[in-house]
PLY file of the C-alpha trace (Angstrom):
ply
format ascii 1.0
element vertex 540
property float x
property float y
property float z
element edge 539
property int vertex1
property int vertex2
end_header
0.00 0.00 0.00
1.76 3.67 -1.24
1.69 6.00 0.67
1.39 10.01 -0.10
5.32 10.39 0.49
5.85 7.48 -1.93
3.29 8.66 -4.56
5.40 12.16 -3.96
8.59 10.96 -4.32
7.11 9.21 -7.84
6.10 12.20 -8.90
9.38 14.00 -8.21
11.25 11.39 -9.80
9.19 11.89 -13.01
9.49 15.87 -13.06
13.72 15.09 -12.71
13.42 13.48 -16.12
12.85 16.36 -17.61
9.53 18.33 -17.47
6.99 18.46 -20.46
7.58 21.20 -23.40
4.66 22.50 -23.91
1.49 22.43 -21.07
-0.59 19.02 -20.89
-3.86 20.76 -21.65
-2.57 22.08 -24.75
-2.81 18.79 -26.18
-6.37 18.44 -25.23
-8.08 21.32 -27.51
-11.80 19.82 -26.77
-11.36 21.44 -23.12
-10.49 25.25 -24.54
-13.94 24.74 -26.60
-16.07 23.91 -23.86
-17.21 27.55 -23.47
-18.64 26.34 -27.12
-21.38 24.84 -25.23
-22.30 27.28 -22.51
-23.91 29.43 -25.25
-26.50 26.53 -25.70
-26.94 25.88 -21.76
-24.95 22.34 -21.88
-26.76 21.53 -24.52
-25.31 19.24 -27.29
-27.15 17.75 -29.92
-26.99 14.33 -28.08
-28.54 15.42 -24.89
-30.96 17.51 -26.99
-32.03 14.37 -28.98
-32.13 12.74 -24.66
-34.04 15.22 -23.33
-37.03 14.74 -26.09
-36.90 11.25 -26.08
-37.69 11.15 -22.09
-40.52 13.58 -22.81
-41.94 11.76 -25.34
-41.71 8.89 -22.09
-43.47 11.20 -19.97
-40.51 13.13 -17.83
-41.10 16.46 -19.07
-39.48 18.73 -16.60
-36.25 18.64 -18.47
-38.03 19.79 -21.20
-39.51 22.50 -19.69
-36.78 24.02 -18.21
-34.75 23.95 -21.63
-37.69 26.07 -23.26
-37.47 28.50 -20.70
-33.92 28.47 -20.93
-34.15 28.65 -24.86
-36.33 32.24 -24.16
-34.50 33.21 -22.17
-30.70 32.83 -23.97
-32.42 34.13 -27.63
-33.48 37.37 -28.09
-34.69 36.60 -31.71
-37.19 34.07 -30.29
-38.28 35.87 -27.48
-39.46 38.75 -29.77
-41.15 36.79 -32.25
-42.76 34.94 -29.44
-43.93 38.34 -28.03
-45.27 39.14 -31.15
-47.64 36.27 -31.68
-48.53 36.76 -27.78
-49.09 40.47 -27.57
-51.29 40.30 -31.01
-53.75 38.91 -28.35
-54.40 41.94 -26.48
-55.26 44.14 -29.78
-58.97 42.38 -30.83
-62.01 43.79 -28.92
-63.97 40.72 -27.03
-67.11 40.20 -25.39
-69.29 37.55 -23.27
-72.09 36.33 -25.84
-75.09 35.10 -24.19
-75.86 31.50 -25.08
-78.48 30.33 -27.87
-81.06 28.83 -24.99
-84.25 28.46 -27.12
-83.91 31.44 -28.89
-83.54 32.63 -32.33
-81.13 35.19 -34.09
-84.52 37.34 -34.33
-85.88 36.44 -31.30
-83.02 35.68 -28.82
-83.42 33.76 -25.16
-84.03 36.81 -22.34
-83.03 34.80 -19.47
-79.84 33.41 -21.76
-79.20 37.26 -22.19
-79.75 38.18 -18.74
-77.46 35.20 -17.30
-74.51 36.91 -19.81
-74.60 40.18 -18.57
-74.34 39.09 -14.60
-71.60 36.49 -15.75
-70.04 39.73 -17.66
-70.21 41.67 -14.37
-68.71 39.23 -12.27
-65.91 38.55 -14.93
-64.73 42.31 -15.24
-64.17 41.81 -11.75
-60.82 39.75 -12.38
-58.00 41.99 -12.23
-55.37 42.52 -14.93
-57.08 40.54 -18.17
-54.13 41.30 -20.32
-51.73 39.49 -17.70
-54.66 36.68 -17.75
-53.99 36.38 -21.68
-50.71 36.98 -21.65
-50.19 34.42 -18.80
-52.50 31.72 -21.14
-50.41 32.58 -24.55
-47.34 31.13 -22.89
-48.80 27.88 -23.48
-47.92 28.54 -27.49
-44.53 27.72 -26.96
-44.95 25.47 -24.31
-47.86 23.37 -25.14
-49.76 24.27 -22.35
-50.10 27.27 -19.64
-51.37 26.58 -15.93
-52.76 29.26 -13.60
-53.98 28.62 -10.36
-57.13 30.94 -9.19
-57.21 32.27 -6.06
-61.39 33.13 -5.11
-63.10 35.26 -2.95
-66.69 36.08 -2.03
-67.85 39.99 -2.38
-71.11 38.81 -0.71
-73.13 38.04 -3.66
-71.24 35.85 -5.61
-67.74 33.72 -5.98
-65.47 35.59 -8.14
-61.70 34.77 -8.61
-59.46 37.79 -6.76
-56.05 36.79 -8.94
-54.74 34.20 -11.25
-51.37 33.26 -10.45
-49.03 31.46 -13.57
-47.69 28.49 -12.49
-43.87 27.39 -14.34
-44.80 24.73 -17.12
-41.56 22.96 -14.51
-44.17 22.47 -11.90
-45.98 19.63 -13.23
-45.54 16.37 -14.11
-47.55 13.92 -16.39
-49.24 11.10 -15.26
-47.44 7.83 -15.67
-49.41 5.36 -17.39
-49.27 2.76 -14.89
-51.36 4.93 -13.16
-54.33 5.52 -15.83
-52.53 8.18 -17.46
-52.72 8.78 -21.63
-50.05 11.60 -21.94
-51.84 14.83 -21.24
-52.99 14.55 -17.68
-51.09 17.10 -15.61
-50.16 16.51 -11.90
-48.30 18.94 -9.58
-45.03 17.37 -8.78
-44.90 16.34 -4.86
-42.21 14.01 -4.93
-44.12 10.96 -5.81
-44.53 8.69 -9.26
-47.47 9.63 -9.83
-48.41 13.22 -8.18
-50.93 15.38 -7.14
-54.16 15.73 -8.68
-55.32 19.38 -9.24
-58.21 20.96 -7.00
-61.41 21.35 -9.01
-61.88 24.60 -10.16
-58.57 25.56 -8.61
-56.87 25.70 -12.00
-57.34 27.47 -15.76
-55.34 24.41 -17.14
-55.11 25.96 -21.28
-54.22 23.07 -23.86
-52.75 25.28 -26.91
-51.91 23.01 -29.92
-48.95 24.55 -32.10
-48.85 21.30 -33.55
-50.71 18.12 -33.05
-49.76 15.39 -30.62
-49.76 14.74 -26.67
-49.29 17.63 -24.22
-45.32 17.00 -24.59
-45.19 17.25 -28.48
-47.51 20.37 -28.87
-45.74 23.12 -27.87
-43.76 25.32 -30.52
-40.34 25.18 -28.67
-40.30 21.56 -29.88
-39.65 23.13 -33.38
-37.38 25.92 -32.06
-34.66 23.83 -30.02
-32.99 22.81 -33.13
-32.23 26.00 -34.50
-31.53 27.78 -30.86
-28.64 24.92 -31.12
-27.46 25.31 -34.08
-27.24 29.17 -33.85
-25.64 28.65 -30.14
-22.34 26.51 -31.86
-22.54 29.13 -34.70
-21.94 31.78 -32.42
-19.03 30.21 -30.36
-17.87 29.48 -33.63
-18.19 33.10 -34.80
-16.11 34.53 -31.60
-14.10 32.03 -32.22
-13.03 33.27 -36.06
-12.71 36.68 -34.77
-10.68 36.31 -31.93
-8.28 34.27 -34.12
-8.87 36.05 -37.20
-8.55 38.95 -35.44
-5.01 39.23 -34.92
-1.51 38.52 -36.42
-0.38 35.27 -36.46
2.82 35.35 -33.82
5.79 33.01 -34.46
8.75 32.51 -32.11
12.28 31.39 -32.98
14.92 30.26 -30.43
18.39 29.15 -31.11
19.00 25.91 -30.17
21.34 26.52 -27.03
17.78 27.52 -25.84
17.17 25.31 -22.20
13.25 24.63 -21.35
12.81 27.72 -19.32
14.13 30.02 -22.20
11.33 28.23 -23.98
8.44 28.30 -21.56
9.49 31.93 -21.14
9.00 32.65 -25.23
5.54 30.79 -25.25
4.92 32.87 -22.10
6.30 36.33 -24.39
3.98 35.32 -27.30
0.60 34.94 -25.51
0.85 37.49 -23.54
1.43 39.68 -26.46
-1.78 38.52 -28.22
-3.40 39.90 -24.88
-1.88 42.54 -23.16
0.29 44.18 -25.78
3.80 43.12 -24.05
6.12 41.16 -22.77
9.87 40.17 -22.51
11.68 37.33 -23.83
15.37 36.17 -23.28
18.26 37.83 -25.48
18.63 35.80 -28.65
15.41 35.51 -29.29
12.88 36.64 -31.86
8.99 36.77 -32.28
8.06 37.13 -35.98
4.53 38.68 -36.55
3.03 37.30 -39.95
-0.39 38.98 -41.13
-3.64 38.07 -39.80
-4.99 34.33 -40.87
-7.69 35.28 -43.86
-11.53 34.14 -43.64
-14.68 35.55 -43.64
-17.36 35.86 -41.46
-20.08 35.56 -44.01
-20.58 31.75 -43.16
-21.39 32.60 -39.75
-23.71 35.22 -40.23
-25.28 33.14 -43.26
-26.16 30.38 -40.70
-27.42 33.12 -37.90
-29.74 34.22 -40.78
-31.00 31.10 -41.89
-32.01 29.74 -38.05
-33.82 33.18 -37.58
-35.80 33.35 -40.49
-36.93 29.70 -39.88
-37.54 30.61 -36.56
-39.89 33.55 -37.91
-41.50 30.80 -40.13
-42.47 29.11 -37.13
-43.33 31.51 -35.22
-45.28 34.00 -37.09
-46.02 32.34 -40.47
-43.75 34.11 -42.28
-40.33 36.61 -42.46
-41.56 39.82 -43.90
-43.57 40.83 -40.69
-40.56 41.07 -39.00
-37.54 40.94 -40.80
-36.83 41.88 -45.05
-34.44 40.00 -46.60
-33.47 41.95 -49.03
-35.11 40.21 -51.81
-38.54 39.78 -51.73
-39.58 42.94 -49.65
-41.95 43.63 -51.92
-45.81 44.99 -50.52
-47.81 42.43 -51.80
-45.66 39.52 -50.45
-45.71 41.44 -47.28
-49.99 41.68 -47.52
-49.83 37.65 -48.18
-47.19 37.65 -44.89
-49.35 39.73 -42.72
-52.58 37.60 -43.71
-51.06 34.35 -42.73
-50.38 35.72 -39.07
-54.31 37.63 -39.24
-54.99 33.91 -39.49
-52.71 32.46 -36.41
-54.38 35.66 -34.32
-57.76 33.68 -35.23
-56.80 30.10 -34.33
-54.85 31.68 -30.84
-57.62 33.49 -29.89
-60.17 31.17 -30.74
-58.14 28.32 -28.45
-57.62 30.52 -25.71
-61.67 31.91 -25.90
-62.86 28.14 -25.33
-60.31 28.02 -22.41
-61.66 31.31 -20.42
-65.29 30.28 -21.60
-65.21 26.38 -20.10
-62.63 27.22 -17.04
-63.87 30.36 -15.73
-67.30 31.50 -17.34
-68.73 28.35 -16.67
-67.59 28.14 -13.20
-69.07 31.67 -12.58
-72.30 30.56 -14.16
-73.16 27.83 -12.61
-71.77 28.53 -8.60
-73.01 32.02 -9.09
-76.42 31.63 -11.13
-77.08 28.28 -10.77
-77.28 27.23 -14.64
-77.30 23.91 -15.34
-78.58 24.08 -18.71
-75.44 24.23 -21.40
-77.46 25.82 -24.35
-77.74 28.86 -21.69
-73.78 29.30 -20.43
-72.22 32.10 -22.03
-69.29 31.76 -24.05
-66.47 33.95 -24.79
-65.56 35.68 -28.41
-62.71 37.58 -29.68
-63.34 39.85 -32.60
-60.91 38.70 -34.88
-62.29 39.83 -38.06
-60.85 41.68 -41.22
-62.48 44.69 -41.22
-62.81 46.09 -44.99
-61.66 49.06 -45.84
-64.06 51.62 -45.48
-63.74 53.44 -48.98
-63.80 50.55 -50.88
-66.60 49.04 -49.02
-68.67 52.58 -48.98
-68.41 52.56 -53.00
-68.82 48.65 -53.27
-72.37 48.37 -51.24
-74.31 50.85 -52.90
-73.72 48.60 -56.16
-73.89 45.81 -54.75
-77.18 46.62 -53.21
-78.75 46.88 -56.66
-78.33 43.22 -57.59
-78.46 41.06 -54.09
-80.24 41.37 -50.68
-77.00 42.41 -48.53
-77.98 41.56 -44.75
-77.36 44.78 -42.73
-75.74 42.59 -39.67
-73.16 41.52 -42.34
-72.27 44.97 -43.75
-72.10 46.26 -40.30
-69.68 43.23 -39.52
-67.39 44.01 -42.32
-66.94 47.62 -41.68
-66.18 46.82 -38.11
-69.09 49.21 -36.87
-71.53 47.79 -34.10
-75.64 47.76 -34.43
-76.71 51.05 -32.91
-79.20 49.62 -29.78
-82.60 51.25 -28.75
-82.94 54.69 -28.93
-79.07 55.17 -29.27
-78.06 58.06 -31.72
-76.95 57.53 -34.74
-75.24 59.50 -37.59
-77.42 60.04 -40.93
-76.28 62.53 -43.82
-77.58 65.41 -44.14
-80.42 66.20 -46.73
-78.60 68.83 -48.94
-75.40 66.15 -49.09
-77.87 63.52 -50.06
-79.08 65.69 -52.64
-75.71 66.22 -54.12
-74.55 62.67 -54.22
-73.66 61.28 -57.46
-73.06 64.80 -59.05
-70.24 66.69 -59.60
-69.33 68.79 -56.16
-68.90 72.48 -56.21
-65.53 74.54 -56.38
-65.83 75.11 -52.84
-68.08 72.26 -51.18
-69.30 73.10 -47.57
-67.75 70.92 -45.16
-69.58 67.24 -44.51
-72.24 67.33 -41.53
-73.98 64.68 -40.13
-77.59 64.96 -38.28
-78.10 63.10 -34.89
-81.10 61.39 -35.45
-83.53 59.30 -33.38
-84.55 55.57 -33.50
-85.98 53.77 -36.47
-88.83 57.44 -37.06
-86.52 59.25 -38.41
-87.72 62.57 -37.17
-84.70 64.63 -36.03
-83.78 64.98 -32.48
-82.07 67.79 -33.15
-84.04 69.71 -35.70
-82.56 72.94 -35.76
-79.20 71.11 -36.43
-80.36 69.42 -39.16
-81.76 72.59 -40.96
-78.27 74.45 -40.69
-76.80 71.12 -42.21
-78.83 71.33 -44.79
-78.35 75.24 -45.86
-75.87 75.86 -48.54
-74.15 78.31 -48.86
-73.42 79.43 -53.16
-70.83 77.91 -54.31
-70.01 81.33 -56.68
-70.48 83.72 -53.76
-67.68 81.56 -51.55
-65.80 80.99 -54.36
-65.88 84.71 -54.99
-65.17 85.52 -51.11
-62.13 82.65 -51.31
-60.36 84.37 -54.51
-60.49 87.57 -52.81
-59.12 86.15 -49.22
-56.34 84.82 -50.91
-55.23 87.05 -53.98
-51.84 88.30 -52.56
-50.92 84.89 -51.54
-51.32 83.48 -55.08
-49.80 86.71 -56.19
-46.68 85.64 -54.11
-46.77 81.78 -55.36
-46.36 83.20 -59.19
-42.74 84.44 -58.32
-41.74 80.94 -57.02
-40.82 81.52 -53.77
-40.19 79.16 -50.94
-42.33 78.05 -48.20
-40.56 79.81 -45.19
-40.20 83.34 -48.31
-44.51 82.57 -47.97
-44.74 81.97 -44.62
-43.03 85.43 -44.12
-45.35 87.08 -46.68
-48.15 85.67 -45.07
-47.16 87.56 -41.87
-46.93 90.56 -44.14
-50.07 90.65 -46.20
-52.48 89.27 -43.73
-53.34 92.67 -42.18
-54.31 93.98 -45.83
-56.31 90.65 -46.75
-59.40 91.58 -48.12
-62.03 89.52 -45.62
-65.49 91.46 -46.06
-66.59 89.07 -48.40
-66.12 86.12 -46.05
-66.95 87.87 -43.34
-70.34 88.44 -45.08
-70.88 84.63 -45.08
-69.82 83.82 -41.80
-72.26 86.81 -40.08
-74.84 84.92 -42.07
-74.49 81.83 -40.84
-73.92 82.97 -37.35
-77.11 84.34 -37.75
-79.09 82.14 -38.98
-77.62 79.62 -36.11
-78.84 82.01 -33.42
-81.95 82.80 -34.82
-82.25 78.77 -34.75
-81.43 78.59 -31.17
-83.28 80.81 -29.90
-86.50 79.30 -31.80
-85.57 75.68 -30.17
-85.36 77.62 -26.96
-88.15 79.04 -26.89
-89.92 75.75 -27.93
-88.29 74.00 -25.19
-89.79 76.43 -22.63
-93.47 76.19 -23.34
0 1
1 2
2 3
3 4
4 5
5 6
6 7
7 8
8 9
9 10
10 11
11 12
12 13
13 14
14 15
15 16
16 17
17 18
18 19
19 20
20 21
21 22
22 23
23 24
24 25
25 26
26 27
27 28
28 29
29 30
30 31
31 32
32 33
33 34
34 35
35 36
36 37
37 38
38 39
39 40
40 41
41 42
42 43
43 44
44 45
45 46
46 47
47 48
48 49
49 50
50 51
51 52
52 53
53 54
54 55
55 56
56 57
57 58
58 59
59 60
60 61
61 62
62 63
63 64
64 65
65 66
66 67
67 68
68 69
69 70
70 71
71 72
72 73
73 74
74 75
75 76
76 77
77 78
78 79
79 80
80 81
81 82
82 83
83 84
84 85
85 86
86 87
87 88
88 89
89 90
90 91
91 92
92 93
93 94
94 95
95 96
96 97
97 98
98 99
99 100
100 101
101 102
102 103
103 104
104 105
105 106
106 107
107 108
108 109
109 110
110 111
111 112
112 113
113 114
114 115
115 116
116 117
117 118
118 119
119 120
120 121
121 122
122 123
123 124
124 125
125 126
126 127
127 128
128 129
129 130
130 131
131 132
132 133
133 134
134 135
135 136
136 137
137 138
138 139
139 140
140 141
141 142
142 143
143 144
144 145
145 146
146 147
147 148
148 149
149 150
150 151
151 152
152 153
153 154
154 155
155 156
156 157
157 158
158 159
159 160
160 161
161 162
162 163
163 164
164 165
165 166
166 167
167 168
168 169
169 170
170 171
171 172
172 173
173 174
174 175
175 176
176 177
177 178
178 179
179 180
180 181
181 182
182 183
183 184
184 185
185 186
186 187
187 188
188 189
189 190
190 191
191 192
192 193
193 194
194 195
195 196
196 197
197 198
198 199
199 200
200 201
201 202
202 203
203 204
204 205
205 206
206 207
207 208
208 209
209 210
210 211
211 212
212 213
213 214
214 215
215 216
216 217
217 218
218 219
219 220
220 221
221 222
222 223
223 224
224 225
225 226
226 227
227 228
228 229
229 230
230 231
231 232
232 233
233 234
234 235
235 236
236 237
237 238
238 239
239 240
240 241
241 242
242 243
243 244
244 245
245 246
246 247
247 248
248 249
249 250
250 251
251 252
252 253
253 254
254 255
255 256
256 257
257 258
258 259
259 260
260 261
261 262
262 263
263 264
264 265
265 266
266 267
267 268
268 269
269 270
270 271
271 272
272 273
273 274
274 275
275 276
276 277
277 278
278 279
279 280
280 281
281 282
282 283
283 284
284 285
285 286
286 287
287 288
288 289
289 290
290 291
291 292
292 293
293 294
294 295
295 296
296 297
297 298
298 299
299 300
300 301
301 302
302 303
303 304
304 305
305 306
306 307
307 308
308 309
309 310
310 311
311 312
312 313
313 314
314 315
315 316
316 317
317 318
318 319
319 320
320 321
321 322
322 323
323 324
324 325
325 326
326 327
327 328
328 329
329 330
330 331
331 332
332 333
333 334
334 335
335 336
336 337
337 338
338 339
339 340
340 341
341 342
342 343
343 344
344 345
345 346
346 347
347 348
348 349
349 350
350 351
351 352
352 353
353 354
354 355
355 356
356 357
357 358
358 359
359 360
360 361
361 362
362 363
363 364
364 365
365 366
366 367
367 368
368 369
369 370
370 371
371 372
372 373
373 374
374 375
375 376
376 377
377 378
378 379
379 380
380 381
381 382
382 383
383 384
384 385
385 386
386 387
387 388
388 389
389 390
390 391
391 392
392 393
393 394
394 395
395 396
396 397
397 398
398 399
399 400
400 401
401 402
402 403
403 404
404 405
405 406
406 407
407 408
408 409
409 410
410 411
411 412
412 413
413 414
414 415
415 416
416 417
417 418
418 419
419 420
420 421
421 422
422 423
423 424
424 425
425 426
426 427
427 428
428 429
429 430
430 431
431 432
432 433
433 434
434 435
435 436
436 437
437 438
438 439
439 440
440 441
441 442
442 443
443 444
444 445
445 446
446 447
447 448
448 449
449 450
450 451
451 452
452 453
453 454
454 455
455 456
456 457
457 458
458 459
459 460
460 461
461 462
462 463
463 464
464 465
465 466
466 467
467 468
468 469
469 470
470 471
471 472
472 473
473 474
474 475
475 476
476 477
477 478
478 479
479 480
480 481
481 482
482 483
483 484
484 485
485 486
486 487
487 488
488 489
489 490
490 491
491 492
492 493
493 494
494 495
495 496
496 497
497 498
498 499
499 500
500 501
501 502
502 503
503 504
504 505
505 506
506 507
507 508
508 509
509 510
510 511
511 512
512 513
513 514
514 515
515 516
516 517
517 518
518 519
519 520
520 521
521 522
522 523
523 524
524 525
525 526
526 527
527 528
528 529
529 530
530 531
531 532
532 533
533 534
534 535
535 536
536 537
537 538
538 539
C-alpha cells in the first residue's frame, strides 16, 4: 500500500526526467472549446435528442426548463414569441349570451340576462391582459397553468387573482397509473403526483402542432435551431478572436534550455493579450499577417435559423424581418394575412379556455345554470375589417343586384348595431341631394344629423336645418379668390415656403375679408336665430 510520500517521491522522480515542453492541456483542444457549449446551456445535440426522447416517455421537466432556458438565452425568439402573444391583447372581445331556445330574431331573455351578470362578475378579475398573456405562454410550451385564487364579495364567488404556475411544476401522469399523456399533476415528490383541486386551476391546452401535451408546444420546433445558432456563435467569436489578430511566431536558437522556452511561449501569448512582454536575449517573435476568412458563413447560418424561426413563429419573415429580396408589398400583404390567421386560431383556443374554465364556473356557482345551451361563451373579434372606402363605394352597387344583410355589412366595416334609442349619424339632406353629381368649387364641409330611433324625425331639428343650408358655391368661391389674392400673387414668383410663410405675416393685415366675413355673419345668424327658436320651444 503507497503512501502520499511514496506517490510524492514518484512524482518528483518523473518531473527530474525532464519536465513536459509545452502544457498538458494544450494537447487536449476539446477542453479550450467547452465555453462552445455554454452558449447553448450544456446543450449538445446528443442530450438535446435525450431530453425529447424522455418527454416523449413522460418526464417532461427537463423539457420545460430547456424552453425557458431557450427564451430566455435568444433574443430573436423571445421577440417573435412576443409578437404572436401580444397580437392577443389588440382584438375587442365580449361575453355572448348563449343560444337557450332562442332565435337570431328572437333571442333567449333569461340566456341574455345570465350573460350580462356572468359579464359583471368577470370584469371583476383583475389585470385581463396578464390573464392572456399568462395563457399565450402555453404557445410555446404546449400548455399554460394558472392557479385561481377566489373570494366572495357577498353576492357571488369571483376569482381575486390568477397566479401562472412554471410549465416545470408539473408532471404527467405515468401510465401505470391511468394516465394517456396529457394529464397534468403537480409534482410532490411521488410517481405519480398530485391531482389538481377542481376549479382551482385554468389548465389551457394550446396546440402549435398536433400530438400529446409534450409534443404540442412550438419550442419543440425551435430547439434545433436555438442549437445550431448557439455553436454558430461560439464558432463566430471564435473566427474573430483568431482572425482577429496577427499570427505570432517565435524562434529560439538551439542553445535555448526549457525555461528560455516556456518563457518565449509565455512572451507570445501574452502579447496577443496585453500588448507586451519580454523574452530572453537571442530571441525573436516574428509577426506574420492576420490568418484570412470571412465571417459571411457565420452570419449566413445566424440568418438562416432566424428566419426559420420567424416561419415558425409568425407564419412568415416579412412581418418582422426583409431579406433583401422579396420585400416587396404584396408579399408582405400575403405575410401579414397568414399571421391575421394564427391571431384567429390563438384566440379562438384561448376563448374556449376562459369560456369552459372560468365562465362556466361563474355561471353555474353564481347563477345556478345547469342548462349548457344557456352558459355564455367567450368571443374575440378577430375579423378583417374592410376598408371603409372601398366598401362605402362597393355596397351601394352591390345593393342593386343582391339582398346584402345589414348585420353583415355592419360586420365588415367593423361598426356595431346602434341599440334602442341610441343616436346615430345620418347625412344630411342637402349632401344627399348632391350625391352622385359633380361637387362644387368650394363644397361646404360634410355634416352629419343626430337622429332618433328607427322614425326618423330629427332629435335635433334645428341642427339638421343648418346642415342642410348651402351656402353658393359662386359667392364663396368669390369671397375665397379675394381672401387669398396676394398669396397666389406671391406663389407666381416661385418663392419658398418659409419666403410665404413670411409674406403671409406681411399681407395678412391687408387681406381683403369682407366678403367672407359676409358669409360667416350669415351663418352665425341664422344659427342664433335657430337657437333661440328651439329655446323658446323647449320652454313652453
Amino acid at each position: 500500500m503507497t503512501t502520499i510520500i511514496d506517490r510524492f517521491k514518484a512524482a518528483v522522480g518523473t518531473f527530474r526526467k525532464g519536465p513536459a515542453d509545452t502544457m498538458q492541456s494544450d494537447a487536449l483542444p476539446l477542453l479550450r472549446a467547452e465555453y462552445l457549449a455554454s452558449l447553448t446551456g450544456g446543450i449538445t445535440p446528443r442530450k438535446l435528442n435525450q431530453i425529447l426522447a424522455n418527454a416523449d416517455a413522460g418526464d417532461i421537466v427537463d423539457m420545460y426548463r430547456l424552453f425557458a432556458d431557450i427564451e430566455d438565452r435568444d433574443e430573436h425568439i423571445h421577440a417573435e414569441l412576443s409578437k404572436r402573444r401580444r397580437a392577443l391583447l389588440g382584438p375587442q372581445w365580449n361575453i355572448m349570451p348563449g343560444k337557450g331556445k332562442g332565435t337570431a330574431k328572437n333571442p333567449d331573455k333569461r340566456a341574455q340576462a345570465i350573460a350580462e351578470a356572468v359579464r359583471e362578475q368577470f370584469d371583476n378579475i383583475p389585470d385581463f391582459e396578464d390573464m392572456v398573456l399568462d395563457l399565450a405562454d402555453g404557445i410555446g410550451h404546449g400548455f399554460a397553468a394558472l392557479e385561481i385564487e377566489w373570494g366572495f364579495d357577498g353576492r357571488a364567488h369571483v376569482p381575486v387573482a390568477l397566479h401562472h404556475r412554471p410549465p416545470t411544476w408539473f408532471q404527467l401522469l405515468p401510465p401505470q397509473f391511468g394516465g394517456d399523456g396529457n394529464t397534468l399533476r403537480l409534482r410532490d415528490g411521488s410517481m405519480e403526483g398530485l391531482p389538481l383541486a377542481p376549479l382551482g386551476w385554468v389548465r389551457h391546452r394550446h396546440r402549435s402542432k398536433s400530438g400529446w401535451l409534450a409534443r404540442s408546444g412550438l419550442f419543440r420546433v425551435l430547439v434545433w435551431t436555438f442549437l445550431l445558432k448557439g455553436y454558430a456563435r461560439g464558432d463566430f467569436a471564435e473566427f474573430l478572436e483568431i482572425h482577429g489578430l496577427p499570427l505570432r511566431v517565435g524562434t529560439y536558437p538551439a542553445t535555448a534550455t526549457n525555461e528560455d522556452k516556456a518563457a518565449l511561449r509565455r512572451a507570445i501569448q501574452a502579447i496577443g493579450h496585453d500588448a507586451a512582454g519580454i523574452i530572453p536575449d537571442g530571441m525573436l517573435i516574428d509577426f506574420k499577417e492576420a490568418a484570412k476568412g470571412s465571417e459571411k458563413p457565420f452570419e449566413a447560418m445566424l440568418s438562416h435559423c432566424e428566419r426559420g424561426q420567424s416561419k415558425a413563429i409568425l407564419g412568415g419573415t416579412l412581418t418582422s424581418q426583409a431579406d433583401g429580396k422579396s420585400s416587396t408589398n404584396a408579399l408582405g400583404k400575403i405575410h401579414d394575412e397568414v399571421r391575421l390567421d394564427i391571431l384567429a386560431s390563438d384566440a379562438r383556443q384561448i376563448a374556449s379556455t376562459i369560456t369552459q374554465q372560468i365562465l362556466m364556473p361563474l355561471a353555474v356557482l353564481n347563477l345556478g345554470v345547469n342548462d349548457p345551451a344557456l352558459l355564455p361563451w367567450f368571443k374575440f373579434d378577430t375579423s378583417d375589417t374592410a376598408d371603409l372606402v372601398e366598401l362605402a363605394e362597393a355596397l351601394p352597387k352591390l345593393a342593386g343586384v343582391m339582398r346584402i344583410p345589414e348585420a353583415w355589412a355592419h360586420e365588415k366595416a367593423g361598426i356595431p348595431l346602434p341599440e334602442g334609442d341610441e343616436p346615430i349619424l345620418q347625412v344630411s339632406q342637402g349632401q344627399a341631394q348632391n350625391a352622385g353629381t359633380k361637387p362644387p368649387l368650394a363644397p361646404p364641409a360634410a355634416t352629419a344629423a343626430l337622429t332618433a330611433g328607427e322614425s326618423g324625425q330629427a332629435r335635433f331639428p334645428d341642427q339638421e336645418a343648418l346642415d342642410a343650408t348651402e351656402v353658393p358655391a359662386a359667392a364663396l368661391q368669390q369671397a375665397m379668390e379675394a381672401l387669398t389674392a396676394s398669396l397666389v400673387a406671391e406663389l407666381k414668383h416661385g418663392k419658398t415656403p418659409d419666403e410665404l410663410l413670411a409674406a403671409l405675416a406681411s399681407h395678412y393685415p391687408r387681406m381683403d375679408t369682407r366678403d367672407m366675413e359676409e358669409q360667416l355673419a350669415r351663418a352665425m345668424f341664422m344659427a342664433e336665430v335657430w337657437g333661440r327658436v328651439s329655446a323658446a320651444g323647449e320652454g313652453e
